[in-house]
C-alpha positions as CSV (number, residue, x, y, z in Angstrom):
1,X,-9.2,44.3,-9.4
2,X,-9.0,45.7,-5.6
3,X,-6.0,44.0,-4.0
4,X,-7.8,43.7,-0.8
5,X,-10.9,42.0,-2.1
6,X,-10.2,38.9,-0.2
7,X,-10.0,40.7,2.9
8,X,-13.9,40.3,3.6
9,X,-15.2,37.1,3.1
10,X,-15.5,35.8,-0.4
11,X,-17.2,32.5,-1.6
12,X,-15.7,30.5,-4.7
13,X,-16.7,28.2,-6.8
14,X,-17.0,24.0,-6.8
15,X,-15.5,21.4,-8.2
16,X,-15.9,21.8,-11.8
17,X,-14.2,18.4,-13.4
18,X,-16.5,16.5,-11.0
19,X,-19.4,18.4,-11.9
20,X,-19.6,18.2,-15.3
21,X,-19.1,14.3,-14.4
22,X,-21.9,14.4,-12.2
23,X,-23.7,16.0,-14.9
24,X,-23.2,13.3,-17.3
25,X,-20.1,14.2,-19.0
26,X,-18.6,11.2,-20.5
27,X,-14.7,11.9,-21.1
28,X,-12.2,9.4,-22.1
29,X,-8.9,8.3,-20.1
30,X,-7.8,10.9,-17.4
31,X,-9.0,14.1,-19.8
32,X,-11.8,15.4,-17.1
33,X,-13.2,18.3,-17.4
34,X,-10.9,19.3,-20.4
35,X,-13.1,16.6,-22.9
36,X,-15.8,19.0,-22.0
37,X,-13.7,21.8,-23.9
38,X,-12.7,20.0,-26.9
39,X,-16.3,18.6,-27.6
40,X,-17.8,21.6,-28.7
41,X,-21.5,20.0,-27.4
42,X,-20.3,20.4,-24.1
43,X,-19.8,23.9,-24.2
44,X,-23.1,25.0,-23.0
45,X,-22.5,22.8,-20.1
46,X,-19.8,24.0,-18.5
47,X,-21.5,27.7,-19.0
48,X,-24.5,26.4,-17.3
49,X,-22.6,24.7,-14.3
50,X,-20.3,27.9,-13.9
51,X,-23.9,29.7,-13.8
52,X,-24.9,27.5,-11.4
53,X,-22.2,28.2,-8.8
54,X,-22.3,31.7,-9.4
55,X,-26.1,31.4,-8.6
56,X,-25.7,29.3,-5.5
57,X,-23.1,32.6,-4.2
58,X,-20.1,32.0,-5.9
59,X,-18.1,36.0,-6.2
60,X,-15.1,33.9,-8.3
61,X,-15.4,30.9,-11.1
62,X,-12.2,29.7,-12.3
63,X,-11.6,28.3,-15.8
64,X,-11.9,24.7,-16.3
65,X,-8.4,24.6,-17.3
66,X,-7.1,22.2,-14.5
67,X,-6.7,19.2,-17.1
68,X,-6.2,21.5,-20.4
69,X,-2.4,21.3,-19.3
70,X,-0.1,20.1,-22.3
71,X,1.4,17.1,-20.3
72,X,-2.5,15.5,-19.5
73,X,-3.1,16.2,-23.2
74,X,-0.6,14.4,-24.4
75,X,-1.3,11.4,-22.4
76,X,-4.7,11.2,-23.8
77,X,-3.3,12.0,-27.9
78,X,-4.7,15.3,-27.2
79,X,-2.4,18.0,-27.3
80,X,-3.2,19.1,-31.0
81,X,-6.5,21.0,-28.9
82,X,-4.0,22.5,-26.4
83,X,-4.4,26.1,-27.1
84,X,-7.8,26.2,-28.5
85,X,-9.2,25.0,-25.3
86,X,-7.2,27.3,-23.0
87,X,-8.8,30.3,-25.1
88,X,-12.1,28.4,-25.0
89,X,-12.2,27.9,-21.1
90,X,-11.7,31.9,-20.8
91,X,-14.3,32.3,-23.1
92,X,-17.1,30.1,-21.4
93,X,-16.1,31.6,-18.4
94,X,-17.0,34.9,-19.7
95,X,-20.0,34.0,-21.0
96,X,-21.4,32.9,-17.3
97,X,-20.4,35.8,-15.8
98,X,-22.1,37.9,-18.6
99,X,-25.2,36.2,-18.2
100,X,-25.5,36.1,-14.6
101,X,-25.2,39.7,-14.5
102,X,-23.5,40.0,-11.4
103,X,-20.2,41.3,-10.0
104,X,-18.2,37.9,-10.8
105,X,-14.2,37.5,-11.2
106,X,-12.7,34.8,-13.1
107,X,-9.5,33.0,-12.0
108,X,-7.6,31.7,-14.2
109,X,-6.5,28.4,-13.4
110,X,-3.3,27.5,-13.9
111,X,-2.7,23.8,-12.7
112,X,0.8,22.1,-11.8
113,X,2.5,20.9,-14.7
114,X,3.6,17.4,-13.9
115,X,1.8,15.0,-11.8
116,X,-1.3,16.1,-9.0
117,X,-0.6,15.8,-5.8
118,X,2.8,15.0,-6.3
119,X,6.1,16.9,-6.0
120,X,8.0,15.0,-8.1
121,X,8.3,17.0,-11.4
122,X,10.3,14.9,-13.0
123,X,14.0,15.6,-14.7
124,X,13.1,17.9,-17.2
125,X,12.9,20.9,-15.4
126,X,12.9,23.2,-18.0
127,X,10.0,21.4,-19.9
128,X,7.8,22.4,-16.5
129,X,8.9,25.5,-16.4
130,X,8.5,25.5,-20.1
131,X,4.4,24.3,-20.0
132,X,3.9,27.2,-17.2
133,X,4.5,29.6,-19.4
134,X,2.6,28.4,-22.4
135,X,-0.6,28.1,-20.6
136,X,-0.4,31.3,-18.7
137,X,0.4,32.8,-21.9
138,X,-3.4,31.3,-23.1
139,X,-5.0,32.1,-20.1
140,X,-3.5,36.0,-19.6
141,X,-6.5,37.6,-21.8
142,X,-10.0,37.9,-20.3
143,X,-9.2,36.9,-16.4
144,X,-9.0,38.8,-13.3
145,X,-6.6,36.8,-11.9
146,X,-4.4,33.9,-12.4
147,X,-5.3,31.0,-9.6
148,X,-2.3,28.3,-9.0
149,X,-4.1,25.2,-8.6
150,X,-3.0,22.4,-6.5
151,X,0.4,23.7,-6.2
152,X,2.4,20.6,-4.5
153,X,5.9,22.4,-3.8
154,X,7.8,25.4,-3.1
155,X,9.8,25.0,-6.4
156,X,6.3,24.4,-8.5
157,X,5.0,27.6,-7.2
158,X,8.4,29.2,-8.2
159,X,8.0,28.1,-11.7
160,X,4.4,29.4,-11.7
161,X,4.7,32.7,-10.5
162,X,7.6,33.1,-13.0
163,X,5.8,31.6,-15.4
164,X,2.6,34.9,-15.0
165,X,5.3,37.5,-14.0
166,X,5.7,38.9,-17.4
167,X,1.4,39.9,-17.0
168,X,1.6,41.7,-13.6
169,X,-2.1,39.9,-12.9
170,X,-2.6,39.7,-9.2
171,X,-2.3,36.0,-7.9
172,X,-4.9,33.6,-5.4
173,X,-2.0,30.6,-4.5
174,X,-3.3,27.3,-4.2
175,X,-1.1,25.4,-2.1
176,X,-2.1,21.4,-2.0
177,X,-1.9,19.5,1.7
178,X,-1.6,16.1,2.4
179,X,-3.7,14.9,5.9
180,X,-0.4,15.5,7.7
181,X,-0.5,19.1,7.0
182,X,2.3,19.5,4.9
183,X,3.2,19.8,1.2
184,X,4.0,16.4,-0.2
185,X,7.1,18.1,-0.9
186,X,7.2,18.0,3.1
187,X,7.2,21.8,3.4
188,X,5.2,23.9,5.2
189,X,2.7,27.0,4.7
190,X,4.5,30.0,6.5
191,X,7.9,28.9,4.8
192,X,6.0,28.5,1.5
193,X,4.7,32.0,2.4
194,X,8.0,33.5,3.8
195,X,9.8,32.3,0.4
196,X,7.8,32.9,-2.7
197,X,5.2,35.8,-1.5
198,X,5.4,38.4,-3.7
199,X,3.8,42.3,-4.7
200,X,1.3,40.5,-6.8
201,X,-0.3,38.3,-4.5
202,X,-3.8,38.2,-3.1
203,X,-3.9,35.5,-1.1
204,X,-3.3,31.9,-0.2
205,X,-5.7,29.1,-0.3
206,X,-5.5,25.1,0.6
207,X,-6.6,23.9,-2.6
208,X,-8.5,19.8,-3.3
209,X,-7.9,19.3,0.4
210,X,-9.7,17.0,3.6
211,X,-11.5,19.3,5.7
212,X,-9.1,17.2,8.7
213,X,-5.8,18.8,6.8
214,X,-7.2,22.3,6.9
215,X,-7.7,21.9,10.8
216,X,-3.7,20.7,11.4
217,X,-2.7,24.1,9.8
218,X,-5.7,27.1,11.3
219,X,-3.0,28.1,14.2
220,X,-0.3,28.7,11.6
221,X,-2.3,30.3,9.0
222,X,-3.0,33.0,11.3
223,X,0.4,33.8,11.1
224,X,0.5,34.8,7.6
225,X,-0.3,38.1,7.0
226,X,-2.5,37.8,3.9
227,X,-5.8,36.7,3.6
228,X,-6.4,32.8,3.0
229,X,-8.5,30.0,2.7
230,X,-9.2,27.2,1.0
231,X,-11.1,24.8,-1.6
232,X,-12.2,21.7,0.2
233,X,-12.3,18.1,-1.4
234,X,-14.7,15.6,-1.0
235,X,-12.9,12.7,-2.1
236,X,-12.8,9.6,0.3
237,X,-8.8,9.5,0.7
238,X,-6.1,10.7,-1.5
239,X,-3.2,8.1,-1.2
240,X,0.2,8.8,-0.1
241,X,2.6,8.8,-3.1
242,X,-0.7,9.1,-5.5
243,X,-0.5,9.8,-9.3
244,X,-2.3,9.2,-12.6
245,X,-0.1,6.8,-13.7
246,X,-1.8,6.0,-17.0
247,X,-4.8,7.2,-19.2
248,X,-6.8,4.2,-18.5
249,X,-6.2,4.1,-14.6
250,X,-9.9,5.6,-13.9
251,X,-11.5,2.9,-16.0
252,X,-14.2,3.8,-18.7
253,X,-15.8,6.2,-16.9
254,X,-13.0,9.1,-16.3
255,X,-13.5,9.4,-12.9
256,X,-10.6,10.1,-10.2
257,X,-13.6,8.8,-7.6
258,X,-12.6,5.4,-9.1
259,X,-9.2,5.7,-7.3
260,X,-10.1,7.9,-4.3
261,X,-13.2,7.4,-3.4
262,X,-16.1,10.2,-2.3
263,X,-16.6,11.2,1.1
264,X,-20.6,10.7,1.2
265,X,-20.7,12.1,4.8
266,X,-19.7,15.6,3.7
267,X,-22.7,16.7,2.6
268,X,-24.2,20.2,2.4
269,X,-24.8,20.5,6.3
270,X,-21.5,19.0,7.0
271,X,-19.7,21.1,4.5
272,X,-21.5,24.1,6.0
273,X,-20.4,23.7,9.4
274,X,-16.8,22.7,8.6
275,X,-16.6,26.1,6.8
276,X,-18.3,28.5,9.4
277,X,-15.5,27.1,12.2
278,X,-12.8,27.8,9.8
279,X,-14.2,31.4,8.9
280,X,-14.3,31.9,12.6
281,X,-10.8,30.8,12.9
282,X,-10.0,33.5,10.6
283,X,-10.5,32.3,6.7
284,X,-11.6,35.0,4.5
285,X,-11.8,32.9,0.7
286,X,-14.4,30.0,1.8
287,X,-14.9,27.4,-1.2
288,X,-15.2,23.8,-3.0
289,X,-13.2,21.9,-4.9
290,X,-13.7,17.8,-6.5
291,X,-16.9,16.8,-5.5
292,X,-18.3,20.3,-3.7
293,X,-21.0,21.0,-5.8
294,X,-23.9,24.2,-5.7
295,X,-25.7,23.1,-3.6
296,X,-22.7,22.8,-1.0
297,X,-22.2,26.7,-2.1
298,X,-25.3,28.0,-1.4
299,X,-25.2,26.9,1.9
300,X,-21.8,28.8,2.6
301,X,-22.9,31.8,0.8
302,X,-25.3,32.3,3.8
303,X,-21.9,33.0,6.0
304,X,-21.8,35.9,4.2
């Protein structure tokens, strides 16, 4: 792919997980979106709603990998479908962007390893760095680019881009915010930036974040020389020190929005006008994440 591609505006996708709950997906414990990869029936779903997005404007999908990660699986007795549904996700992917017939790239997503939101990876080091490496290993064949999702410290992006070295794939960094502005580490962008940047990357994105933690960090994003962005949340509040702590923690229904809530006031106009200041403030790779759905993107695509 061009190395520059995100330096003219670009529109990603949505949320997918919440989607495909929105939808009327139906997974068990904390699996998300990943239930909709290991129950073959839900295949054609996730094409249609990656269709969707690419209909409503979306240039770049990403694979609905962010809960196909071999810790989440094995909280929820799953990990026997690990590296089927990694394949899989590529696949479906593919098959959008085939059918839409247009000029789409697919990320690949490779989420943190441990806990969301959190930069506590635990002791095991090496089993992180370990699980990095065998999902980027899945994801490798079929993607444009590897995406780090909801990266939550300078030492889990380390891991991940050593983790996709080995593939020389260009690389979108998604670097998580809390509403301060910082990591939860308690780093910040430009030394996140200054530390880790290397030839193969494409760009920087806040990823699953509050509209109100993008605006604490427009001044010093324009001091990073590469082009960035983000992938905006609409959950109500993500709590300080919050992690899944069990499979059974979003109740029956698998929802995260059990535990954090959704921001009902960031609706499609909302959403549009949050993104058109922060384009004008300089963000090239305007997007969604949990609870941005099409119809949020096809308002933003008219920025373009």
């Amino acid at each position: 792919m061009d190395k520059d591609f995100f330096k003219k505006i670009r529109i990603l996708d949505g949320g997918m997980g919440q989607e495909l709950l929105n939808r009327g997906l139906k997974p068990k414990g904390t699996l998300w979106s990943a239930h909709a990869l290991i129950n073959k029936d839900c295949h054609q779903m996730v094409i249609d709603t990656h269709l969707d997005f690419i209909n409503a404007g979306a240039e770049v999908i990403v694979t609905t990998t962010f809960t196909a990660r071999r810790n989440r699986l094995i909280q929820n007795d799953c990990e026997k479908y690990f590296e089927k549904i990694n394949i899989k996700a590529v696949e479906l992917a593919q098959k959008a962007r085939d059918i839409s017939k247009k000029e789409v790239l697919i990320a690949g997503g490779l989420p943190n390893q441990k806990q969301t939101y959190s930069a506590d990876l635990g002791e095991d080091l090496d089993l992180i760095k370990k699980n990095f490496y065998a999902q980027a290993k899945l994801l490798k064949n079929g993607i444009d680019f590897f995406y780090l999702d909801v990266m939550s410290s300078g030492l889990e992006c380390e891991f991940a881009l050593k983790a996709i070295e080995p593939y020389n794939l260009p690389v979108l960094v998604g670097i998580h915010l809390r509403d301060n502005g910082q990591l939860p580490s308690g780093e910040k962008i430009e030394a996140i930036f200054k530390k880790y940047k290397n030839k193969n990357w494409i760009g920087i994105i806040m990823a699953c974040i509050s509209p109100g933690a993008y605006e604490l960090v427009i001044n010093d994003l324009k001091k990073i020389d590469i082009p960035y962005g983000f992938k905006l949340n609409a959950f109500k509040k993500i709590p300080e020190g919050y992690t899944v702590a069990s499979k059974d923690e979003w109740g029956n229904a698998g929802n995260p929005t059990t535990v954090l809530g959704k921001n009902t006031d960031l609706n499609e106009y909302r959403f549009f006008e949050y993104v058109k200041k922060f384009k004008e403030n300089g963000a090239t790779i305007l997007g969604g994440c949990c609870e941005i759905r099409p119809a949020h993107i096809k308002e933003i695509s008219k920025l373009k």
